[in-house]
Each structure stands twice: as C-alpha cells, then as structure tokens.
C-alpha positions as a printed NumPy array, in Angstrom:
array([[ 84.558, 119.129,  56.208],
       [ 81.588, 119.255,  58.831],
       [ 78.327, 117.443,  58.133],
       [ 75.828, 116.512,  59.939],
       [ 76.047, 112.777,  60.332],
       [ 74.132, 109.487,  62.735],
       [ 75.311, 106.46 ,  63.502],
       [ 74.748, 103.956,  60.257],
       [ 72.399, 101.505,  62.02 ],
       [ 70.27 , 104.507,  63.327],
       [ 69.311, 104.858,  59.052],
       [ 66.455, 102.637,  57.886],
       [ 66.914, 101.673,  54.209],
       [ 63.489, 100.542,  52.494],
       [ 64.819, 101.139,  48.624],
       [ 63.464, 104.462,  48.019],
       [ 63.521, 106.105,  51.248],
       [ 65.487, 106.436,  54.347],
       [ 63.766, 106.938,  57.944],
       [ 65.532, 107.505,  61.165],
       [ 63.696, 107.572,  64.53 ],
       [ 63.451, 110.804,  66.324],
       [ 63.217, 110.905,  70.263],
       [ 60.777, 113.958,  71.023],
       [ 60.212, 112.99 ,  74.876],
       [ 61.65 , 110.689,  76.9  ],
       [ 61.427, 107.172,  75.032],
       [ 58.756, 108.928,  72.399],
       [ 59.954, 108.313,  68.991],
       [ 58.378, 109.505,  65.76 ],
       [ 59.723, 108.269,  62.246],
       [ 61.37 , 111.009,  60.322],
       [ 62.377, 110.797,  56.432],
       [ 66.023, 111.943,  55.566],
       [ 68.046, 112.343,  52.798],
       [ 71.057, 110.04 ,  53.422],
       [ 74.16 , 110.799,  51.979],
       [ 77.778, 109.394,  52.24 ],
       [ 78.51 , 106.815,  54.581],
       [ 82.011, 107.369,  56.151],
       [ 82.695, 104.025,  58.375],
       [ 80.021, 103.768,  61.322],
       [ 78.165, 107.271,  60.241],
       [ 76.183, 108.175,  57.593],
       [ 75.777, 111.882,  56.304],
       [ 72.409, 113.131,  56.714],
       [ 71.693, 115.858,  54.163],
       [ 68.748, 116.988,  55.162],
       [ 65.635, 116.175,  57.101],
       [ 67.442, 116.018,  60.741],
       [ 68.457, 119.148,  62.367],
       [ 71.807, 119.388,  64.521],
       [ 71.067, 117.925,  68.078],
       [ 67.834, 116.09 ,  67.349],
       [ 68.351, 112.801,  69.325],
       [ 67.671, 109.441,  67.139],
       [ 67.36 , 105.777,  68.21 ],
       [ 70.952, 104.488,  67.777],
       [ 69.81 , 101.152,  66.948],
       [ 66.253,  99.164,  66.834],
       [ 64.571, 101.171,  64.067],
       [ 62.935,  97.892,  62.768],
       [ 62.174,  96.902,  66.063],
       [ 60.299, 100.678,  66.527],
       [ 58.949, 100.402,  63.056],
       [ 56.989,  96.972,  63.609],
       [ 55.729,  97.944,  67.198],
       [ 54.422, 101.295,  65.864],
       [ 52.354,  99.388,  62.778],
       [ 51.568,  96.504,  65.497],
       [ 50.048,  99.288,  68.028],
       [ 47.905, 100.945,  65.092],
       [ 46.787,  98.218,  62.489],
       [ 43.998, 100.317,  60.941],
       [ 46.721, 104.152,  60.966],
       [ 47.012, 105.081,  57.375],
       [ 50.953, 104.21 ,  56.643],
       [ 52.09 , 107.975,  56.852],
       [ 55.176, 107.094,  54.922],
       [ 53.08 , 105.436,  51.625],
       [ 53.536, 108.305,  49.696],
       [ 57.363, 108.126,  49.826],
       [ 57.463, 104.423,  48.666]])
C-alpha cells in the first residue's frame, strides 16, 4: 500500500527516538521527532510526525545535529525529554 516514507539515511536513530531534519526555508532546518516504521530497502516508513511534502535533509543529519549544539552551547537540548 501507500505510506508515507524518506530516504533511510535522512532518519536519525539515537535508541529511543528518531529525528529527521526538516527544511522550513531555504537551507533552514529544524529537527523534527518521528515515529519510524518499516524500512523497505533505501526508505523508511514514517508513521507519523512528517506530513506529505515536508522537505528533509537527505543525508548529513549528524552533521546538522552537531553544528546546531556547536552554534548554541548554553540552548536547553529541546529533544531531552524524548531520551
């Protein structure tokens, strides 16, 4: 059937969550927690969380990830409360 689905790498794994990276202006990206669900070769079903058409950073999540922490040292860690 049809599901909503992103490229594999674009889903960050840290154990108890999963985070993709959201494009909401041109090369502005905001973390956003999903619920991942089956992964069907290079995709991975998102089951909720993401809306159809939403743009999401392909690749370099990590790389967004440690430049967003690096660029705010003292930012409460929005995502703590998912951990």
């Amino acid at each position: 059937g049809m599901a909503l689905s992103v490229p594999t790498t674009a889903v960050l794994l840290t154990g108890k969550r999963a985070v993709v990276w959201v494009e909401t202006g041109p090369n502005v990206f905001v973390p956003r927690n999903v619920v991942a669900g089956a992964v069907s070769g290079e995709y991975t079903e998102i089951i909720s969380g993401l809306r159809a058409g939403e743009m999401v950073a392909a690749t370099g999540g990590f790389l967004l990830d440690s430049e967003s922490r690096l660029s705010q040292p003292n930012a409460p860690d929005e995502h703590a409360a998912h951990q």
